[in-house]
C-alpha positions in Angstrom: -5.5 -8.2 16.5 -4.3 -11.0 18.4 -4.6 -14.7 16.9 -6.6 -12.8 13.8 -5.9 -12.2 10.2 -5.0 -8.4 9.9 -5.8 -6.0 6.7 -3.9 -3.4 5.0 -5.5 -0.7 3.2 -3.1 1.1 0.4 -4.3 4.1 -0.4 -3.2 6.4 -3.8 -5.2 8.6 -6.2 -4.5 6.4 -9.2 -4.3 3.3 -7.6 -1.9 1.9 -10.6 1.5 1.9 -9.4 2.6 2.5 -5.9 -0.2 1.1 -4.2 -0.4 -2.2 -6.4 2.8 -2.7 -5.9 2.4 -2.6 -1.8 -0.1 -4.5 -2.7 0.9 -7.6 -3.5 4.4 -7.0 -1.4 2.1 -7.1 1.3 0.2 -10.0 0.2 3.7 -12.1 -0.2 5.3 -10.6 3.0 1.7 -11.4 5.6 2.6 -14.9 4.6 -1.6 -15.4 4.6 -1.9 -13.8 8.1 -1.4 -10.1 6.7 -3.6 -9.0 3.7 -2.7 -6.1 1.4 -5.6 -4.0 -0.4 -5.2 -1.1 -2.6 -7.6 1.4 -3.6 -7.5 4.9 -5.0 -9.6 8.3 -4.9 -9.2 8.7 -8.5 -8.8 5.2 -9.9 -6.8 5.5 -13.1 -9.0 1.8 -14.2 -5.7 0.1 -15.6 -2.9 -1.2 -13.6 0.6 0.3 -15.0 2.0 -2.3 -17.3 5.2 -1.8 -15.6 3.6 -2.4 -12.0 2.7 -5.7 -13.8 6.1 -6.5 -15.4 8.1 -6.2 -12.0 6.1 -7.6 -10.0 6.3 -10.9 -12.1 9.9 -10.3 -12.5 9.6 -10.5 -8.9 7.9 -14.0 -8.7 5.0 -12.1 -7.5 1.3 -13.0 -8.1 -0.2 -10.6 -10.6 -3.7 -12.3 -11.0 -6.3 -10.3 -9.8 -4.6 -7.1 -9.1 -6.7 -4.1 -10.4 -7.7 -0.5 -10.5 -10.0 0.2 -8.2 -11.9 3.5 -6.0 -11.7 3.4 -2.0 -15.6 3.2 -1.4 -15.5 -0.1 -2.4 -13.9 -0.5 1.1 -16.0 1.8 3.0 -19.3 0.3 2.4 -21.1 -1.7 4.7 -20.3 -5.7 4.5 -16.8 -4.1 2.7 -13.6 -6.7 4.4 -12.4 -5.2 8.1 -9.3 -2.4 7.5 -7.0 -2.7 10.7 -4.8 -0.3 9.1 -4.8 2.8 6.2 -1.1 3.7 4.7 -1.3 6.7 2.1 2.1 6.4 -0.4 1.7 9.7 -2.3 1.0 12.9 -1.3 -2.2 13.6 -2.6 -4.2 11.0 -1.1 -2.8 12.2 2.0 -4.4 15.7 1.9 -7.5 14.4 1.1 -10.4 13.5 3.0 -11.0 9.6 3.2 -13.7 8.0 3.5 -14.8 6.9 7.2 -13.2 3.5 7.4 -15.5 1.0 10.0 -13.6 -0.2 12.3 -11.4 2.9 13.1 -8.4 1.5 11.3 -4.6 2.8 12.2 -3.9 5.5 9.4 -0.1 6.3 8.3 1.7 8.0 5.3 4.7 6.6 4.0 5.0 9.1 1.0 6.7 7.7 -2.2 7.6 9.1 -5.8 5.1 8.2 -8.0 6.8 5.9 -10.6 4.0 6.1 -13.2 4.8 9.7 -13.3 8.4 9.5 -14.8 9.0 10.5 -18.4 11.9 8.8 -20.1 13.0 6.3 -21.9 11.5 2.4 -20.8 14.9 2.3 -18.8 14.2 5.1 -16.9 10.8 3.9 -16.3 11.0 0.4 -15.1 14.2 1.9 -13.4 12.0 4.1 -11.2 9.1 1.7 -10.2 12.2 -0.6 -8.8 12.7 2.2 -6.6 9.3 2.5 -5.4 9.8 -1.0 -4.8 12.7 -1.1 -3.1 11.2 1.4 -0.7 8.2 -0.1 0.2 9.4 -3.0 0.7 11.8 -1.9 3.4 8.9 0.0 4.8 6.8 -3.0 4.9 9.8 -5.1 6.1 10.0 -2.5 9.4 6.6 -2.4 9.3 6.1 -6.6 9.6 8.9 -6.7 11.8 6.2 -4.4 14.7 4.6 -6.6 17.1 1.0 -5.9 16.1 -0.6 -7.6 19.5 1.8 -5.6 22.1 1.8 -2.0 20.9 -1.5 0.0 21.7 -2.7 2.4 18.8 -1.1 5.4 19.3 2.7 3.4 19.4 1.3 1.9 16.8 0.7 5.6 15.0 3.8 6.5 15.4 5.8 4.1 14.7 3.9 3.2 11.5 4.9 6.9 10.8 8.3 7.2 11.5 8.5 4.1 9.3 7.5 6.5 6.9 10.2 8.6 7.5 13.0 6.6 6.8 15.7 7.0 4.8 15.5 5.5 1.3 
C-alpha cells in the first residue's frame, strides 16, 4: 500500500446510516489518499435524512452519497478494497461476498442510529453518537502506519480498534 491510494469498504445491511456516515468521515479524514465506500447486504435505497442533516451540519460533503448493495464492489472492474470494516452486527454474521484483492476485514460494531424511536431529539441525538464513535475509530484507525504493519498486525489492530471504549 505504499506510495498508493488506499480503499475502505463500509459494510452494513441497510447501508443508510452508519456506514454513510464512515463514509464520508473517511472520505474527509484520507485527505484524498484514503477513500471511504459504503455498501450494504440489504440496501434500504434511501440514505437516512438524518445521516444527511449531520453530516452537512458537519461541513461534510453530502453529494453523491447513496444506498447501495455490496456486489457492486465485488464484480470484476469494481475499484480495488484494501480493507472491509463491518459496523453493525448483522453484516458481520453474514457471508460477504469474495472481495478481489483479499482485502483486510474488521468489525467495529456500532448501534444502529436509524433504529432509535423517539422524538427528532432523540434521533439526531443518537446518529451524533454513531458519529462520535466512528470517528474516533477512524481517527485510531488513520493514525496506523498502513506501509509498516504486515496483515495480520494489521487484523488485529484494526479490531481492537473496534473494541474501544466509546
Amino acid at each position: 500500500m505504499k506510495d498508493r491510494e488506499i480503499n475502505i469498504l463500509i459494510l452494513c445491511t441497510g447501508n443508510s446510516a452508519r456506514s454513510i456516515l464512515a463514509e464520508s468521515l473517511i472520505n474527509k479524514l484520507g485527505k484524498g489518499r484514503v477513500h471511504g465506500f459504503s455498501a450494504g447486504s440489504s440496501p434500504a435505497g434511501k440514505v437516512n435524512p438524518f445521516a444527511i442533516e449531520l453530516l452537512a451540519d458537519k461541513g461534510l460533503p453530502v453529494a453523491g452519497l447513496r444506498s447501495k448493495s455490496w456486489d457492486e464492489f465485488a464484480k470484476p472492474g469494481a475499484e480495488k478494497i484494501d480493507f472491509v470494516i463491518t459496523v453493525c452486527d448483522n453484516a458481520a454474521g453474514e457471508v460477504c461476498p469474495i472481495w478481489p484483492g483479499h482485502p483486510v476485514v474488521a468489525h467495529w460494531g456500532i448501534p444502529d442510529p436509524a433504529g432509535v424511536e423517539g422524538s427528532d431529539e432523540q434521533k439526531a441525538e443518537a446518529f451524533s453518537l454513531a458519529y462520535d464513535r466512528l470517528e474516533k475509530r477512524l481517527t485510531a484507525f488513520f493514525s496506523l502506519s498502513f506501509e509498516e504493519l504486515d496483515t495480520d498486525l494489521l487484523k488485529s489492530k484494526m479490531n481492537a480498534i473496534g473494541q474501544m471504549d466509546d
